[in-house]
RODO-2510 file (C-alpha; in nm, 4 decimals, decimal comma):
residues 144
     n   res          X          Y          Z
     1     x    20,2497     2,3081    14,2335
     2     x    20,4929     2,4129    14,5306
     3     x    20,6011     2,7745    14,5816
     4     x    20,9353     2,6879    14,7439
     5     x    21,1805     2,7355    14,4993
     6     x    21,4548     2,4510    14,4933
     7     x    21,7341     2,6536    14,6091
     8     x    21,5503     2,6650    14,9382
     9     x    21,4904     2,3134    15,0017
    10     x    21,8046     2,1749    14,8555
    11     x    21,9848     2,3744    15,0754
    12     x    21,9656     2,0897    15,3588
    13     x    21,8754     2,0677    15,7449
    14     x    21,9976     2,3791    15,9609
    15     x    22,1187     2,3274    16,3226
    16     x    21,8890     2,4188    16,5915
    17     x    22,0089     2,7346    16,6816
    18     x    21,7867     2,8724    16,9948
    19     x    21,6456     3,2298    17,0182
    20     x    21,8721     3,4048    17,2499
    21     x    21,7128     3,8118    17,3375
    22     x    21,9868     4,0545    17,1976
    23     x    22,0663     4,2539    17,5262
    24     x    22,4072     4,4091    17,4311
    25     x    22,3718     4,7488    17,2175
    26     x    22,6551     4,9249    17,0347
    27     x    22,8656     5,1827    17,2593
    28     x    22,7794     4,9227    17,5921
    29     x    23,0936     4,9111    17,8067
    30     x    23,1271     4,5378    17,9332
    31     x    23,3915     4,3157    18,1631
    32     x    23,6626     4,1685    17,9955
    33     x    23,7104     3,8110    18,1251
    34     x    24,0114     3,6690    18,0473
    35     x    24,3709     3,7339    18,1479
    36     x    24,5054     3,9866    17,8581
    37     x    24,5124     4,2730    18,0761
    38     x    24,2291     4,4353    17,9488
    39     x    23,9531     4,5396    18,2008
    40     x    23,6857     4,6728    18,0424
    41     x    23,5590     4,6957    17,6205
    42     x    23,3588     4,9030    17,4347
    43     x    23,1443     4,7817    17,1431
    44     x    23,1782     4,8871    16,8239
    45     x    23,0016     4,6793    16,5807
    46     x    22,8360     4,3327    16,5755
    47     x    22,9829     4,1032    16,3430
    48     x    22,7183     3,9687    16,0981
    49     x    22,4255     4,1363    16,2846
    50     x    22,1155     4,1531    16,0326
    51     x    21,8766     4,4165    16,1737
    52     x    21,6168     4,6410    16,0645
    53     x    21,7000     5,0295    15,8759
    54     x    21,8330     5,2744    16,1706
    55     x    21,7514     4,9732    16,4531
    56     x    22,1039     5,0343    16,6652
    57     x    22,2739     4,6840    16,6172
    58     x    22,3342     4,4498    16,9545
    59     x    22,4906     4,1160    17,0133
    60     x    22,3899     3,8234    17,2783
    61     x    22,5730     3,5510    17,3972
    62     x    22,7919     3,3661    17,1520
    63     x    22,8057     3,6869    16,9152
    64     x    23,1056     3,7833    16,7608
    65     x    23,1715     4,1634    16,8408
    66     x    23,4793     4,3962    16,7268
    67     x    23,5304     4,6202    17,0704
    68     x    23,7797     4,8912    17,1842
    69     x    23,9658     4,8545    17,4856
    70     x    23,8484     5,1082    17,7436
    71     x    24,0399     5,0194    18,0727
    72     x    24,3794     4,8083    18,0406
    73     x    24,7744     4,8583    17,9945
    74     x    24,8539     5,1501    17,8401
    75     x    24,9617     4,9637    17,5033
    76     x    24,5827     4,7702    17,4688
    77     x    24,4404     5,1218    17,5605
    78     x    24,2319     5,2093    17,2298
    79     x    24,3287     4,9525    16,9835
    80     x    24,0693     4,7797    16,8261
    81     x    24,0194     4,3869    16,8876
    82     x    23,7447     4,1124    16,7894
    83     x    23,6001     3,9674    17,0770
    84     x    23,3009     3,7225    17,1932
    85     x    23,0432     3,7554    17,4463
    86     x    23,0254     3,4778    17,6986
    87     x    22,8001     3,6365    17,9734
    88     x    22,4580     3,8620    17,9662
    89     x    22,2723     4,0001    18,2529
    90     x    21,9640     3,9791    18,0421
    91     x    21,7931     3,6176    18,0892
    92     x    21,8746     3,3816    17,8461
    93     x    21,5900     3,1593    17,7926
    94     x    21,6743     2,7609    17,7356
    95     x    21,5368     2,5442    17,4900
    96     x    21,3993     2,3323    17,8599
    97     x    21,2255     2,6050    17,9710
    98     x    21,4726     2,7450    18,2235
    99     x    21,6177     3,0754    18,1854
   100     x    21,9686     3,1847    18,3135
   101     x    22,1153     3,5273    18,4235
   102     x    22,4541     3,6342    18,4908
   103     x    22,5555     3,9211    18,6922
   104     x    22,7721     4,1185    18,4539
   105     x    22,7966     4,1334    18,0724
   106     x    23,1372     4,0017    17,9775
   107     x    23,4090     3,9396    17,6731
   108     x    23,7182     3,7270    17,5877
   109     x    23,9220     3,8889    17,2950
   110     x    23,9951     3,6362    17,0594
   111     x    24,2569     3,7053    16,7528
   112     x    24,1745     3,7120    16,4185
   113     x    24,1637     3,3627    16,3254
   114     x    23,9362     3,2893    16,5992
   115     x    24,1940     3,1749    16,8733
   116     x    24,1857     3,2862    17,2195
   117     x    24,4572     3,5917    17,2885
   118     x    24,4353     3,5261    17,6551
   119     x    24,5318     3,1637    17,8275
   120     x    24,2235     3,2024    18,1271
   121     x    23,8697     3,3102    18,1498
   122     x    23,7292     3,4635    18,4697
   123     x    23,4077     3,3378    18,5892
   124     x    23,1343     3,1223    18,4328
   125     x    23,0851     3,1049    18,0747
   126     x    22,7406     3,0402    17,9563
   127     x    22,6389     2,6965    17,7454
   128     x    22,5556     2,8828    17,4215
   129     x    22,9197     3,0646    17,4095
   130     x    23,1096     2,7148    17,4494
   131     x    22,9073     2,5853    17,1980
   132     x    22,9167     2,7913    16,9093
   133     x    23,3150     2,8389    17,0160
   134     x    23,4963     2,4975    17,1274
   135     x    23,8254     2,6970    17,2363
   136     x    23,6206     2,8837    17,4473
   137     x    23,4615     2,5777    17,6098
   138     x    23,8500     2,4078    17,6280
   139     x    23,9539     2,6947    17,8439
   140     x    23,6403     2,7956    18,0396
   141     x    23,6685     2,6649    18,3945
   142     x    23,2278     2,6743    18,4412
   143     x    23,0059     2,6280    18,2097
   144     x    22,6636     2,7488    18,3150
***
């Protein structure tokens, strides 16, 4: 007789979701990319991040993140926002084969119910990012 327990296998087909290296650690100051005013963010927590007992969580590309504003007007200074990471200088490897690196790690802060707080995103947003996050991909000018 099977082992698998029917919850399992009732539970239906998963989407593909690629193995993506998770290069940005807690307390890592990165760019802020879009046009809110902020500059630069500090992360504070992963959202949903499963990890190992004392392993210091990180995020990669597509990851929801909560992040203080470091560097910005003086009313986003240290206010706490939710955010997503749409750049990684760590290589991203593709499901083809090819991997991709960007020069900077980046952010857009994105509001509570998932929206966009910003109206622009600086520079190149990678595939993985627009994916997972359609406004993203609506507003991104490159997708890499």
């Amino acid at each position: 007789m099977s082992t698998k327990s029917r919850a399992v296998s009732a539970k239906g087909v998963e989407e593909f979701k690629p193995y993506i290296t998770r290069a940005i650690p807690l307390n890592a100051v990165i760019n802020c990319a879009d046009n809110t005013g902020a500059k630069t963010l500090r992360v504070i927590q992963v959202v949903k991040a499963k990890s190992r007992l004392k392993r210091i969580p990180a995020a990669s590309v597509g990851d929801s993140i909560v992040c203080v504003v470091k560097r910005g007007p003086p009313e986003m200074k240290k206010q706490v926002y939710g955010a997503v990471i749409i750049r990684q200088k760590y290589p991203v490897r593709r499901p083809s084969g090819q991997r991709i690196v960007f020069e900077d790690n980046a952010a857009v802060i994105i509001t509570p119910e998932g929206d966009l707080k910003g109206t622009d995103i600086k520079g190149p947003v990678a595939s993985e990012a627009a994916e997972k996050w359609p406004r993203i991909a609506n507003l991104a000018s490159i997708i890499v």
